[in-house]
N, CA and C atoms of all chains as a GROMACS GRO file, in nm:
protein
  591
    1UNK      N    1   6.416   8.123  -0.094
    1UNK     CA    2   6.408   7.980  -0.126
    1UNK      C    3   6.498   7.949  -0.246
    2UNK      N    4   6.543   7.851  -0.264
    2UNK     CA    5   6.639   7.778  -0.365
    2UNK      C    6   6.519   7.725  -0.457
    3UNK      N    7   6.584   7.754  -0.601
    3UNK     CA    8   6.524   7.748  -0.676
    3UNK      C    9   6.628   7.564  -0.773
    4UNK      N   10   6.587   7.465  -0.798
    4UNK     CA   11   6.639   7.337  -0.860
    4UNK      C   12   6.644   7.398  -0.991
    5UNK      N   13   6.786   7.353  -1.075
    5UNK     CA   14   6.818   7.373  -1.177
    5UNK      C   15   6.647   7.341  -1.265
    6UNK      N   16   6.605   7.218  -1.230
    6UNK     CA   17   6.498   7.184  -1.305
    6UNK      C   18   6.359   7.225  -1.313
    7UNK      N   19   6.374   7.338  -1.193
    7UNK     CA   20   6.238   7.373  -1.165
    7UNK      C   21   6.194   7.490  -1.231
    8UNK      N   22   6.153   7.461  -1.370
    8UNK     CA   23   6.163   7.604  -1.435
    8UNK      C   24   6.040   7.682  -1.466
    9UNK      N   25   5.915   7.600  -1.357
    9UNK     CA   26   5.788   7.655  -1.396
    9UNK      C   27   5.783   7.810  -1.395
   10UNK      N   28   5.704   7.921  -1.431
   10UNK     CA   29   5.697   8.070  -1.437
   10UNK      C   30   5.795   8.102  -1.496
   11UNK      N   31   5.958   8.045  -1.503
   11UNK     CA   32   6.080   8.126  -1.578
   11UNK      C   33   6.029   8.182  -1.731
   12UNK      N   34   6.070   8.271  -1.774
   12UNK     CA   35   6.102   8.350  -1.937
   12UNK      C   36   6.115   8.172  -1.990
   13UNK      N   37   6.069   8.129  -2.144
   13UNK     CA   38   6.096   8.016  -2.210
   13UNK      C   39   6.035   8.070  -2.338
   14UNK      N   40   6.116   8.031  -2.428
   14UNK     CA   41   6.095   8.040  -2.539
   14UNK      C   42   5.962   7.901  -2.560
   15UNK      N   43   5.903   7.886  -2.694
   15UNK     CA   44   5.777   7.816  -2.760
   15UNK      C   45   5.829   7.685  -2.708
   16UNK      N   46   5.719   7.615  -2.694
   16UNK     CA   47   5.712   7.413  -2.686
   16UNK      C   48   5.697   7.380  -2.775
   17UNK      N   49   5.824   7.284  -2.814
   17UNK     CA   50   5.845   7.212  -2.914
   17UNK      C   51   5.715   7.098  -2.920
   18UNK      N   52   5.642   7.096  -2.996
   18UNK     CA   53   5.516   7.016  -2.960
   18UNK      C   54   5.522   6.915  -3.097
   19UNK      N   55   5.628   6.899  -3.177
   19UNK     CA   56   5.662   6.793  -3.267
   19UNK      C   57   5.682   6.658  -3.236
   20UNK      N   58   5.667   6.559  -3.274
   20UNK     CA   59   5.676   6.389  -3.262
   20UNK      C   60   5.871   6.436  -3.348
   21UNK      N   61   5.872   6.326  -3.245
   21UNK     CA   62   6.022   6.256  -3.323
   21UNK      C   63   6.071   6.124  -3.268
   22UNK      N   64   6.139   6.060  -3.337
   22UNK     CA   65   6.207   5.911  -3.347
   22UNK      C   66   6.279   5.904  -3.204
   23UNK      N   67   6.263   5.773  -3.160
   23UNK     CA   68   6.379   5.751  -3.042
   23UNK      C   69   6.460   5.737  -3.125
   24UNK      N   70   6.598   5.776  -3.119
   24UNK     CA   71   6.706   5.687  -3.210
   24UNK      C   72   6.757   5.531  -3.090
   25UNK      N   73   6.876   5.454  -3.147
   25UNK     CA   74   6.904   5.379  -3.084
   25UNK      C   75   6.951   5.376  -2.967
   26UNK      N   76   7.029   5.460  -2.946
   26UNK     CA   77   7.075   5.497  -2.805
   26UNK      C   78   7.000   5.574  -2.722
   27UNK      N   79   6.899   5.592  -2.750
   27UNK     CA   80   6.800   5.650  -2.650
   27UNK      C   81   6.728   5.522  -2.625
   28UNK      N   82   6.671   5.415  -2.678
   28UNK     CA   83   6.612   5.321  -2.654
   28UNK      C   84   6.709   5.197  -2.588
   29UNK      N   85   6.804   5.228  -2.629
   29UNK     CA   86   6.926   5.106  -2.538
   29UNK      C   87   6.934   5.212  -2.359
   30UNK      N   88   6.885   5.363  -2.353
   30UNK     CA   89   6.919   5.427  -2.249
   30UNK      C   90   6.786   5.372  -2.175
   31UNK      N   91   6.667   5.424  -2.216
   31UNK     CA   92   6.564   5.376  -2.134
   31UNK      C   93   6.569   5.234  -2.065
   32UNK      N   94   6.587   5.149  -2.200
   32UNK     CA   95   6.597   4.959  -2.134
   32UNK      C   96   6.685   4.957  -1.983
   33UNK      N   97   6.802   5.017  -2.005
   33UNK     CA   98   6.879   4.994  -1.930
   33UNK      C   99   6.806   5.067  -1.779
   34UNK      N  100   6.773   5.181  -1.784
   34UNK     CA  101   6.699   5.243  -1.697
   34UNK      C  102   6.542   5.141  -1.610
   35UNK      N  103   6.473   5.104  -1.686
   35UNK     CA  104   6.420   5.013  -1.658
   35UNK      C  105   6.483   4.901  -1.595
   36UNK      N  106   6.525   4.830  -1.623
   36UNK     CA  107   6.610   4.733  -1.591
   36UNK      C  108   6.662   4.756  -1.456
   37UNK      N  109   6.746   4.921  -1.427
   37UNK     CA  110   6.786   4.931  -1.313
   37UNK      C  111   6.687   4.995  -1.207
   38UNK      N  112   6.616   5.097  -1.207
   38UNK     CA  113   6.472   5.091  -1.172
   38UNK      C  114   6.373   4.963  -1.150
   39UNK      N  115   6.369   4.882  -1.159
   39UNK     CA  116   6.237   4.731  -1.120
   39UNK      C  117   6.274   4.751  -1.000
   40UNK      N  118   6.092   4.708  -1.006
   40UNK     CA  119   6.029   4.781  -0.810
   40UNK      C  120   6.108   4.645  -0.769
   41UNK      N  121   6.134   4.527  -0.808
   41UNK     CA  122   6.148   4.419  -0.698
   41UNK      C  123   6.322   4.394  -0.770
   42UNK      N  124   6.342   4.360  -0.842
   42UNK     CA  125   6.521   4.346  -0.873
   42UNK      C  126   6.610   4.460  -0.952
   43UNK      N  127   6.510   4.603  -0.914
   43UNK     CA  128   6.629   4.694  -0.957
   43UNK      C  129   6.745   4.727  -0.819
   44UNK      N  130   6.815   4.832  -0.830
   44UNK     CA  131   6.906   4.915  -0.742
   44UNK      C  132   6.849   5.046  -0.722
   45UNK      N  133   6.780   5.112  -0.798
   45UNK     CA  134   6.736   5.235  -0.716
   45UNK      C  135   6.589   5.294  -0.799
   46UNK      N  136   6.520   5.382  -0.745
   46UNK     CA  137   6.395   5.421  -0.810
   46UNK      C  138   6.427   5.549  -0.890
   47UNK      N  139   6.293   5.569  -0.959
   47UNK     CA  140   6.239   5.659  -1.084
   47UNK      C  141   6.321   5.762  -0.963
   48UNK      N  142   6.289   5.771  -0.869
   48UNK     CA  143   6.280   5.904  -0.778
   48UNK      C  144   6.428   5.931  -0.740
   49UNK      N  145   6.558   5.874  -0.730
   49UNK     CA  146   6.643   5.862  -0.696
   49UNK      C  147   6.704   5.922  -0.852
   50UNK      N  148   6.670   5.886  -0.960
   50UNK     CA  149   6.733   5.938  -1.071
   50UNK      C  150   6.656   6.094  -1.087
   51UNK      N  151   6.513   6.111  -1.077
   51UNK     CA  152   6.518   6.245  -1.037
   51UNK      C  153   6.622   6.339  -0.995
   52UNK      N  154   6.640   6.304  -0.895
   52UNK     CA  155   6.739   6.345  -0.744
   52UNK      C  156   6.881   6.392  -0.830
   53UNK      N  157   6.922   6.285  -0.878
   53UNK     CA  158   7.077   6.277  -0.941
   53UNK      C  159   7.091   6.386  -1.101
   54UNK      N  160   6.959   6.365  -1.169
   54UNK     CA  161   6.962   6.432  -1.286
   54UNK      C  162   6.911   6.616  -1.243
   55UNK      N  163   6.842   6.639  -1.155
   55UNK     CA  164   6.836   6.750  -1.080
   55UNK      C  165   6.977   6.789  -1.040
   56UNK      N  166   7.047   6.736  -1.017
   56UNK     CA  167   7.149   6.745  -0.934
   56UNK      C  168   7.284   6.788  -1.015
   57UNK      N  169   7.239   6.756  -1.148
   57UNK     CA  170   7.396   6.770  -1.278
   57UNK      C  171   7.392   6.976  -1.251
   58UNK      N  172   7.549   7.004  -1.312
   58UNK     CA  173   7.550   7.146  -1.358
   58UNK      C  174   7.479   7.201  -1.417
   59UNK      N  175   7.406   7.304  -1.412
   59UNK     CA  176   7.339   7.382  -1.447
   59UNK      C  177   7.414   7.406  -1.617
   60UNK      N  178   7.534   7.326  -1.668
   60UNK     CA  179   7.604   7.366  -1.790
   60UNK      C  180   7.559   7.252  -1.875
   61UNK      N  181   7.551   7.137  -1.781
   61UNK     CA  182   7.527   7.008  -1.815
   61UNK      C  183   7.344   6.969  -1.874
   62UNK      N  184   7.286   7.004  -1.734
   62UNK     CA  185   7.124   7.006  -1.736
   62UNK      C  186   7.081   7.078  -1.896
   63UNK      N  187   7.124   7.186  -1.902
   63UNK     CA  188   7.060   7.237  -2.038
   63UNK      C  189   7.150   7.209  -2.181
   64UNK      N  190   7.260   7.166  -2.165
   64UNK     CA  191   7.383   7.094  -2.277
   64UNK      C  192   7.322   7.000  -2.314
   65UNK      N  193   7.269   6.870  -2.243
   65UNK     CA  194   7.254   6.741  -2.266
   65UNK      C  195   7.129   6.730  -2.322
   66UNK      N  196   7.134   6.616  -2.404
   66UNK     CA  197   7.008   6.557  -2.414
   66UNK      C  198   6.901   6.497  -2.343
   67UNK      N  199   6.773   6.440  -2.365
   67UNK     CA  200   6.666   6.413  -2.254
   67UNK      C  201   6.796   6.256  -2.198
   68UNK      N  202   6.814   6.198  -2.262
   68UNK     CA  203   6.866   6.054  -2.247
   68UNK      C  204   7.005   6.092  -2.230
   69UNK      N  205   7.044   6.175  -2.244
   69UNK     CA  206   7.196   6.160  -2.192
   69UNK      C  207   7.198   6.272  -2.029
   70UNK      N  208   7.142   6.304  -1.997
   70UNK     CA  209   7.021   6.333  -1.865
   70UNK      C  210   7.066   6.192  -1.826
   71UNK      N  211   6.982   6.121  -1.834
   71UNK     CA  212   6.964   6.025  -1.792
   71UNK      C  213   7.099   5.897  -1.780
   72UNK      N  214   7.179   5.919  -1.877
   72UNK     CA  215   7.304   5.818  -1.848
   72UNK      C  216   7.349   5.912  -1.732
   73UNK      N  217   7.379   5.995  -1.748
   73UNK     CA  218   7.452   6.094  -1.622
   73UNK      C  219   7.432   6.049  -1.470
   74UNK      N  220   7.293   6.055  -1.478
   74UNK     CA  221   7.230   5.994  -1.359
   74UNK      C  222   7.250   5.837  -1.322
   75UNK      N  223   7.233   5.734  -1.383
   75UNK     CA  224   7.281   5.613  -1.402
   75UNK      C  225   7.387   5.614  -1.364
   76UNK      N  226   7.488   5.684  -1.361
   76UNK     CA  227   7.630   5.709  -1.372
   76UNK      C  228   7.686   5.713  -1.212
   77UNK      N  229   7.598   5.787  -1.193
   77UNK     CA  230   7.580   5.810  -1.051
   77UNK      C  231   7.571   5.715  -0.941
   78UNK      N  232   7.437   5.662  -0.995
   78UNK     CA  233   7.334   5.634  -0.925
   78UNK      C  234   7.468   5.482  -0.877
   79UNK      N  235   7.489   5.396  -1.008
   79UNK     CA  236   7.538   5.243  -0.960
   79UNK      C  237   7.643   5.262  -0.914
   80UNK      N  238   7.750   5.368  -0.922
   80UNK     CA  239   7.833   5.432  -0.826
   80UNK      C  240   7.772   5.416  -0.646
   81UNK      N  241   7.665   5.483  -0.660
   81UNK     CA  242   7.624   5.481  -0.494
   81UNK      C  243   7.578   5.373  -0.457
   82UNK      N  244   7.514   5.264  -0.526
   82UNK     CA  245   7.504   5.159  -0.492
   82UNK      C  246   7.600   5.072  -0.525
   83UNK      N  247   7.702   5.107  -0.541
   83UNK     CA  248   7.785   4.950  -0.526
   83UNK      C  249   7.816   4.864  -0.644
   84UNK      N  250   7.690   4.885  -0.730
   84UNK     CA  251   7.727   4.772  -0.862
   84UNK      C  252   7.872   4.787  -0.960
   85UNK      N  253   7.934   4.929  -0.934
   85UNK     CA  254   8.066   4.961  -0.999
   85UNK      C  255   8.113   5.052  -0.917
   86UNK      N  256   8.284   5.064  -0.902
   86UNK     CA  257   8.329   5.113  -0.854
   86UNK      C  258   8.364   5.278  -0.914
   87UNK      N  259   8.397   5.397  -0.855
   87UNK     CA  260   8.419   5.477  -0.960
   87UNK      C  261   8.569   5.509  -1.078
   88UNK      N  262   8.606   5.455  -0.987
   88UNK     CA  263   8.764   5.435  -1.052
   88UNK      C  264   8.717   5.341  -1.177
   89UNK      N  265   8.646   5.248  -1.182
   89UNK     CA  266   8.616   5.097  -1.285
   89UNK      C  267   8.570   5.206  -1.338
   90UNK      N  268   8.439   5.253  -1.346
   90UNK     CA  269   8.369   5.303  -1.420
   90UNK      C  270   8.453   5.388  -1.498
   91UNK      N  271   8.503   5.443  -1.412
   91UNK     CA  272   8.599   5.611  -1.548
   91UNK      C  273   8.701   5.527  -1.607
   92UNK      N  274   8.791   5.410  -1.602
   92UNK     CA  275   8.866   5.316  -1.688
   92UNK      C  276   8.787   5.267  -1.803
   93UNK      N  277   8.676   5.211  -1.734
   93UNK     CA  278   8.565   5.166  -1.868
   93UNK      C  279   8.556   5.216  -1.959
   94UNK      N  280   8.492   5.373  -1.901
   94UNK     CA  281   8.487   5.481  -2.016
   94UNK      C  282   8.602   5.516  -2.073
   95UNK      N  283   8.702   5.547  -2.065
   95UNK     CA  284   8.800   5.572  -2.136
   95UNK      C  285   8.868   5.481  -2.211
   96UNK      N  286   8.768   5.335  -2.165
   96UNK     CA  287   8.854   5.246  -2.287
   96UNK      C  288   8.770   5.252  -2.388
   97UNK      N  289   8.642   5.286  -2.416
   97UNK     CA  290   8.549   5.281  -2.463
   97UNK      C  291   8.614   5.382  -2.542
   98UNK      N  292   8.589   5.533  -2.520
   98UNK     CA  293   8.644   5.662  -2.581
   98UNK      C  294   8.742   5.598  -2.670
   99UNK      N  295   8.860   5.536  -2.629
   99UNK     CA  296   8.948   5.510  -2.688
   99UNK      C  297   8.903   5.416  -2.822
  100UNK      N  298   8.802   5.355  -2.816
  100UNK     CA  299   8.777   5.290  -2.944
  100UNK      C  300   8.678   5.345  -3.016
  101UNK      N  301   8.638   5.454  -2.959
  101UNK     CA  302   8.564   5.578  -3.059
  101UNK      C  303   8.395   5.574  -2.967
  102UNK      N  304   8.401   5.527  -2.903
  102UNK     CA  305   8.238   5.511  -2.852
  102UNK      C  306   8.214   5.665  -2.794
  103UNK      N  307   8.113   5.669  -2.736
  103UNK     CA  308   8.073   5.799  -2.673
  103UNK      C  309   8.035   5.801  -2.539
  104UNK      N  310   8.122   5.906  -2.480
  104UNK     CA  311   8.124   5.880  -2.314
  104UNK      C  312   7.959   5.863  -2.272
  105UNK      N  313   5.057   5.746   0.713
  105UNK     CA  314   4.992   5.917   0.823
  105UNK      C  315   4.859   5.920   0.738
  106UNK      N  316   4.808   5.984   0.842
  106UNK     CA  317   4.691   5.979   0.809
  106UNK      C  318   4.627   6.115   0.761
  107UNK      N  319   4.523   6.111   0.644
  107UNK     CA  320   4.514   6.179   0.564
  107UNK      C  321   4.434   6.325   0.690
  108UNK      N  322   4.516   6.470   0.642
  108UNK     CA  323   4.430   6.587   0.784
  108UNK      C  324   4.302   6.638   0.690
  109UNK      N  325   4.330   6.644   0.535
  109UNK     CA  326   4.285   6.750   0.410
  109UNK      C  327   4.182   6.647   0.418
  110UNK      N  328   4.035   6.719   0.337
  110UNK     CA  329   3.936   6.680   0.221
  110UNK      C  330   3.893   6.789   0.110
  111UNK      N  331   3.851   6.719   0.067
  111UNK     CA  332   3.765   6.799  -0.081
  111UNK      C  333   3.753   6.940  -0.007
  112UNK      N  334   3.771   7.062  -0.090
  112UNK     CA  335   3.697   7.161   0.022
  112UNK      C  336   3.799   7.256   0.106
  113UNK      N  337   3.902   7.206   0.165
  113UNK     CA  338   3.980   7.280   0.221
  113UNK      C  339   4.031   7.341   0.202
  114UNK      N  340   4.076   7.478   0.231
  114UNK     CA  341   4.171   7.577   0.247
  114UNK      C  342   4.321   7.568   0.264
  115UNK      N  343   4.391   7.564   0.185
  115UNK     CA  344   4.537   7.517   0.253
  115UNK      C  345   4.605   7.637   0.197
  116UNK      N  346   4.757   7.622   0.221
  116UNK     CA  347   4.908   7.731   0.150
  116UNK      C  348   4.952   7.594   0.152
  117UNK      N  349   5.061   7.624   0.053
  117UNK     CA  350   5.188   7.559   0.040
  117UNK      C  351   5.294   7.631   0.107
  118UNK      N  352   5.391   7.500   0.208
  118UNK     CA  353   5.454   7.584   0.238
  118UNK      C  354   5.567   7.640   0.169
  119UNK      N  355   5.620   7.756   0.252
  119UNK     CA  356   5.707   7.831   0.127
  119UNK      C  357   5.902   7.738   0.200
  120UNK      N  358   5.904   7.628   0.217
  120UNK     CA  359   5.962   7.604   0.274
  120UNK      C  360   6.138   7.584   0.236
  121UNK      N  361   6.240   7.629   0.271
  121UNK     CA  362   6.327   7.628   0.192
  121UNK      C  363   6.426   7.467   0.220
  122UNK      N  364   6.445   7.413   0.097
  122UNK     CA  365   6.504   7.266   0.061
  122UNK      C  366   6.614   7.256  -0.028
  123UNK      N  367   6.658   7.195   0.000
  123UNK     CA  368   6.813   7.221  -0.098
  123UNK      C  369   6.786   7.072  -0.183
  124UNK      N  370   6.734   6.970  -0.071
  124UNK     CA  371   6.730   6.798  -0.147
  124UNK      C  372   6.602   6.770  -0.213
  125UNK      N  373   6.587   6.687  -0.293
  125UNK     CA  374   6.485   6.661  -0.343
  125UNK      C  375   6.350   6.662  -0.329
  126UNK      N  376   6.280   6.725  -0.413
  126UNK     CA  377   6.134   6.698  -0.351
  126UNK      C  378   6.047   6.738  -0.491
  127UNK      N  379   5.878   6.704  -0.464
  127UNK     CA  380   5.850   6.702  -0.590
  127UNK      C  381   5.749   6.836  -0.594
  128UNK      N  382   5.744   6.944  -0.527
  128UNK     CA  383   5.652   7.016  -0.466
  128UNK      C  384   5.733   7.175  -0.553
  129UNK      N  385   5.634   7.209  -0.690
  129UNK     CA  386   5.733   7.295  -0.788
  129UNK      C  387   5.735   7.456  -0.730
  130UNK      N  388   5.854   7.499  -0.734
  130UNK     CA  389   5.892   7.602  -0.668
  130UNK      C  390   5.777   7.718  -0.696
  131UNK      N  391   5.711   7.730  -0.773
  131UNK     CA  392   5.647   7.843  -0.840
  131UNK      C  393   5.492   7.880  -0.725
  132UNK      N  394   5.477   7.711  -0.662
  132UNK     CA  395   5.351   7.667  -0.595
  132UNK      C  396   5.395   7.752  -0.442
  133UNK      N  397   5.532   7.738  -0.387
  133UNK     CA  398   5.544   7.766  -0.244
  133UNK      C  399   5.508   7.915  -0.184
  134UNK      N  400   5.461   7.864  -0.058
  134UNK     CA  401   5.366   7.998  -0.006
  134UNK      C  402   5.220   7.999  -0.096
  135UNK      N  403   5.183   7.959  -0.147
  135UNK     CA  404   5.058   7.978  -0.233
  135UNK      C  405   4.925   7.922  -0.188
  136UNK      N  406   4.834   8.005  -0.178
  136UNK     CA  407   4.698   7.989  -0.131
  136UNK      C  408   4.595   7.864  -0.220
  137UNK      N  409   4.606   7.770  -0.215
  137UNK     CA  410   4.426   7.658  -0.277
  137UNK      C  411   4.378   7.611  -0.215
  138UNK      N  412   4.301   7.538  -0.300
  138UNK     CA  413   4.173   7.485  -0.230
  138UNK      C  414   4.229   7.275  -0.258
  139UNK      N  415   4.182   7.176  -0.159
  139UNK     CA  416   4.197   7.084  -0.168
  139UNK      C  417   4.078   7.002  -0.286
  140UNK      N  418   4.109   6.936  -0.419
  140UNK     CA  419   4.026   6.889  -0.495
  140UNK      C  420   3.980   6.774  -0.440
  141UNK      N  421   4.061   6.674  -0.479
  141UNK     CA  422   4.049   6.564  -0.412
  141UNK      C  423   4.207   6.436  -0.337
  142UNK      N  424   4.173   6.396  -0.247
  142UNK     CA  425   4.300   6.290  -0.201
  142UNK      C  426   4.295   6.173  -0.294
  143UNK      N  427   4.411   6.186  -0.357
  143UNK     CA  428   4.453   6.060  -0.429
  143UNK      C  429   4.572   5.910  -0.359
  144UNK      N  430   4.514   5.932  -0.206
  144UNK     CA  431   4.564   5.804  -0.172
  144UNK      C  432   4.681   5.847  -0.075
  145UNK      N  433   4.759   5.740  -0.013
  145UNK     CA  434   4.853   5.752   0.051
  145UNK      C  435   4.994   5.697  -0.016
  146UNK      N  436   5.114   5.773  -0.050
  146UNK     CA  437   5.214   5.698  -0.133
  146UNK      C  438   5.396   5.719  -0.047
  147UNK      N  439   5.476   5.618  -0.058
  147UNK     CA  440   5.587   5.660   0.005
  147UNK      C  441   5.629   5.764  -0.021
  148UNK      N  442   5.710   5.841   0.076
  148UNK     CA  443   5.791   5.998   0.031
  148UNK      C  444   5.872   5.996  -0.062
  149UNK      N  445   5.869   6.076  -0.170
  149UNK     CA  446   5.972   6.095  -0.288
  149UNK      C  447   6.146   6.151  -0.227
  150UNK      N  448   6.022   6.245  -0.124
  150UNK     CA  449   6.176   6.298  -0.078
  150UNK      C  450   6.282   6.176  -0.009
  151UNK      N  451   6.266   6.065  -0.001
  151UNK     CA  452   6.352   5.962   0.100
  151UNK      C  453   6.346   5.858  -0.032
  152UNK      N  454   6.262   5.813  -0.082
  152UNK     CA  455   6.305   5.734  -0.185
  152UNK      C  456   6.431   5.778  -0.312
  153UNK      N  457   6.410   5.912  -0.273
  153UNK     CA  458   6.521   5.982  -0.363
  153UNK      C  459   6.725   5.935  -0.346
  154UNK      N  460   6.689   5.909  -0.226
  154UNK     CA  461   6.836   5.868  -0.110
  154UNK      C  462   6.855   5.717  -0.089
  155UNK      N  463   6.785   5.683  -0.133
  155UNK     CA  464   6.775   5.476  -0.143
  155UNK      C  465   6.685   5.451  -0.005
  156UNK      N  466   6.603   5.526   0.081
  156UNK     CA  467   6.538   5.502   0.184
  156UNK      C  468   6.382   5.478   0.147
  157UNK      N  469   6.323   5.398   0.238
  157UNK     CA  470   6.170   5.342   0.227
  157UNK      C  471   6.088   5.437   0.185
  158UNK      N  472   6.050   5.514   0.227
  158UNK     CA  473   5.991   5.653   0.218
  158UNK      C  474   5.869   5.656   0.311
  159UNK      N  475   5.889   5.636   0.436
  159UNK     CA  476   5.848   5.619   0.570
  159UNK      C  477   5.840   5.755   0.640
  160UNK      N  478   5.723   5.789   0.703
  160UNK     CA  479   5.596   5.742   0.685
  160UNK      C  480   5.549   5.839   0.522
  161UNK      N  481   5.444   5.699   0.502
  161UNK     CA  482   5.368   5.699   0.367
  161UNK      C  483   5.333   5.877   0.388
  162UNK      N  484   5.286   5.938   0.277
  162UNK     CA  485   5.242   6.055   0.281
  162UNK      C  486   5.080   6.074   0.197
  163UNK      N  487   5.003   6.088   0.282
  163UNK     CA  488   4.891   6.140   0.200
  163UNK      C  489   4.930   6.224   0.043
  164UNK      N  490   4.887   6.225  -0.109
  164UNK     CA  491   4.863   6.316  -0.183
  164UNK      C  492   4.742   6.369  -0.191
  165UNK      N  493   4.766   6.464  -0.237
  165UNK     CA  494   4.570   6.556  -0.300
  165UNK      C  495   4.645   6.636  -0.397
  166UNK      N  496   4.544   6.624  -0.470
  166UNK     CA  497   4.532   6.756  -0.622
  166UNK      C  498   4.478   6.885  -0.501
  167UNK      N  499   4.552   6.974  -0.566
  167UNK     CA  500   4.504   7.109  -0.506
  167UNK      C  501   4.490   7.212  -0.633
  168UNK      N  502   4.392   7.306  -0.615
  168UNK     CA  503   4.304   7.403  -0.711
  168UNK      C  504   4.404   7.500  -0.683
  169UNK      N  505   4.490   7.599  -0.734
  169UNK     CA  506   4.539   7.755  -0.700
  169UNK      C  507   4.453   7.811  -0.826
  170UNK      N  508   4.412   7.934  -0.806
  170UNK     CA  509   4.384   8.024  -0.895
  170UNK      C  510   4.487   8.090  -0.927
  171UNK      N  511   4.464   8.115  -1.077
  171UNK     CA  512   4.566   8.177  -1.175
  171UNK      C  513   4.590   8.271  -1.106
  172UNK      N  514   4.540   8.418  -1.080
  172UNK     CA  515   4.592   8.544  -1.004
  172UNK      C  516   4.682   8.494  -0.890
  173UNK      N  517   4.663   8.404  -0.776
  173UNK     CA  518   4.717   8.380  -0.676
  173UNK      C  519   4.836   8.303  -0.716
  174UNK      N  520   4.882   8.224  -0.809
  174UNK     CA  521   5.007   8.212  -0.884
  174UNK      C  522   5.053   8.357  -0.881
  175UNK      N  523   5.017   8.383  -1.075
  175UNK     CA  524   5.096   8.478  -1.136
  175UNK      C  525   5.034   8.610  -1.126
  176UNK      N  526   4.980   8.642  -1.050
  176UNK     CA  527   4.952   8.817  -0.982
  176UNK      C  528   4.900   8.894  -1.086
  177UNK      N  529   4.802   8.829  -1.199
  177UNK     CA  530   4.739   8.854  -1.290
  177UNK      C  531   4.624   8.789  -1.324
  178UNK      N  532   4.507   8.828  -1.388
  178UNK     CA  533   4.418   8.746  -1.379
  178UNK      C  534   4.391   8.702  -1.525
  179UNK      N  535   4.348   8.581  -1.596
  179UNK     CA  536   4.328   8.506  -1.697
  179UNK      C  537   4.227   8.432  -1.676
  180UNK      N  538   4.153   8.459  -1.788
  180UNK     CA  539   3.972   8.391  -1.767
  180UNK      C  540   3.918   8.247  -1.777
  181UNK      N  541   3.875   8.184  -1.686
  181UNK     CA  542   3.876   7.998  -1.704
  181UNK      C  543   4.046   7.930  -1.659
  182UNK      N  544   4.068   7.961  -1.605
  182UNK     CA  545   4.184   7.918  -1.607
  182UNK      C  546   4.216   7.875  -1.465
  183UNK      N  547   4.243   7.724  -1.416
  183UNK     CA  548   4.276   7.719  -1.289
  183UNK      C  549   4.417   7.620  -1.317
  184UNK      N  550   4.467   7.632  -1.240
  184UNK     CA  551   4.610   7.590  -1.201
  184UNK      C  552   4.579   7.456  -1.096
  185UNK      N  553   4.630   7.305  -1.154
  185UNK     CA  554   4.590   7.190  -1.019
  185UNK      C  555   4.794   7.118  -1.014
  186UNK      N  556   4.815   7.085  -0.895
  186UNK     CA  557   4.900   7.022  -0.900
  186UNK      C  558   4.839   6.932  -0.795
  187UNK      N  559   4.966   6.811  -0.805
  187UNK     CA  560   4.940   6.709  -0.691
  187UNK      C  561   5.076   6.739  -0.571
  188UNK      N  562   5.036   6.745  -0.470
  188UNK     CA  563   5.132   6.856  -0.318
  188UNK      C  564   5.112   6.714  -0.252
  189UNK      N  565   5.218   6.681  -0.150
  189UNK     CA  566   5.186   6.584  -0.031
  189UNK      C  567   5.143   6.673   0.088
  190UNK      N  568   5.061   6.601   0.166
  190UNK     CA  569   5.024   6.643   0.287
  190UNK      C  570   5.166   6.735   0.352
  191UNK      N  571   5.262   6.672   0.400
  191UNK     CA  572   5.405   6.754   0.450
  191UNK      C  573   5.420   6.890   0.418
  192UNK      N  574   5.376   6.925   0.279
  192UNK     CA  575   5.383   7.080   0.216
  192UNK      C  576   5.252   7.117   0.230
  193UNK      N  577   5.204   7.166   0.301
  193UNK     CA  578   5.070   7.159   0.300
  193UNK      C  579   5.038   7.189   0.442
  194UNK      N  580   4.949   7.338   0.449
  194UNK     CA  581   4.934   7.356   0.596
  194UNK      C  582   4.768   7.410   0.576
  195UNK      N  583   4.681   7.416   0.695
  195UNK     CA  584   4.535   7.501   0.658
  195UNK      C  585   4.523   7.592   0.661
  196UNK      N  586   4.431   7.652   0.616
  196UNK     CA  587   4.438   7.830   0.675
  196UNK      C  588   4.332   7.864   0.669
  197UNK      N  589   4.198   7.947   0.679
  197UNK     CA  590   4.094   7.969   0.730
  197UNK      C  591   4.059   8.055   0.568
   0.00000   0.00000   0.00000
């Protein structure tokens, strides 16, 4: 059986981080937006579909990234497959962005 | 679909091999519990995952595994519950 990058129940893991910490801003501008595109009646795709997509990153990526940048990845994806941006737009966007110092 | 499990039953998970999404954690497949209780009927994760309805609805239940029948060791008080859809989920005597 295939084992999902994310499925790491029984694996070797080091201790759970069981500390409180701050959303910073860009984790809370990530969720809104997530919400926003997720709504059961005027989003584009479900909780379960970003599952799917964030399961789905490199195994270099999945454990590199942050919980919320997980999650843009997936987003990234996701309005790609539905239509709301094209992928060509999208990677121009970003690189104009980069270009004025933002973060992919 | 209509719910086959109740409280009580005997089931495995199946050990079934999937490459696409699903919410049924690898560690559970092939594994022997008992049915706790049905928590309702909900669309498939696996099809809502793909932009599809998630047709037909799927029964859930919490299911009991005992710790040994996981991890092939035994630990005292300790039971293992996840929530399995009916689809992963077969009886066994």
């Amino acid at each position: 059986m295939t084992r999902g990058v994310h499925d790491l129940g029984g694996l070797p893991a080091g201790p759970v981080d069981l500390g409180e910490h701050d959303r910073t801003f860009f984790d809370q501008r990530v969720d809104a937006m997530m919400r926003l595109l997720s709504h059961p009646t005027d989003g584009y795709f479900t909780v379960d579909a970003m599952r799917r997509a964030i399961e789905a990153l490199p195994r270099d990526d999945y454990f590199g990234l942050t919980y919320y940048e997980r999650w843009v990845r997936a987003m990234r994806t996701l309005v790609v497959e539905r239509g709301l941006i094209g992928a060509d737009e999208l990677e121009r966007k970003l690189a104009a962005l980069a270009a004025r110092g933002g973060r992919p | 679909m209509t719910p086959r499990f109740a409280a009580g039953d005997n089931v495995r998970v199946r050990a079934r091999e999937i490459a696409t999404h699903c919410r049924t954690p690898y560690y559970l497949r092939g594994k022997r519990g008992v049915i706790v209780r049905g928590h309702g009927t909900f669309p498939n994760p696996e099809e809502l995952a793909y932009h599809q309805l998630g047709v037909p609805h799927q029964p859930l239940y919490q299911v009991a595994f005992d710790y040994a029948e996981v991890w092939g060791k035994r630990e005292r008080n300790t039971v293992i519950t996840a929530d399995i859809f009916q689809h992963w989920l077969e009886a066994v005597d």
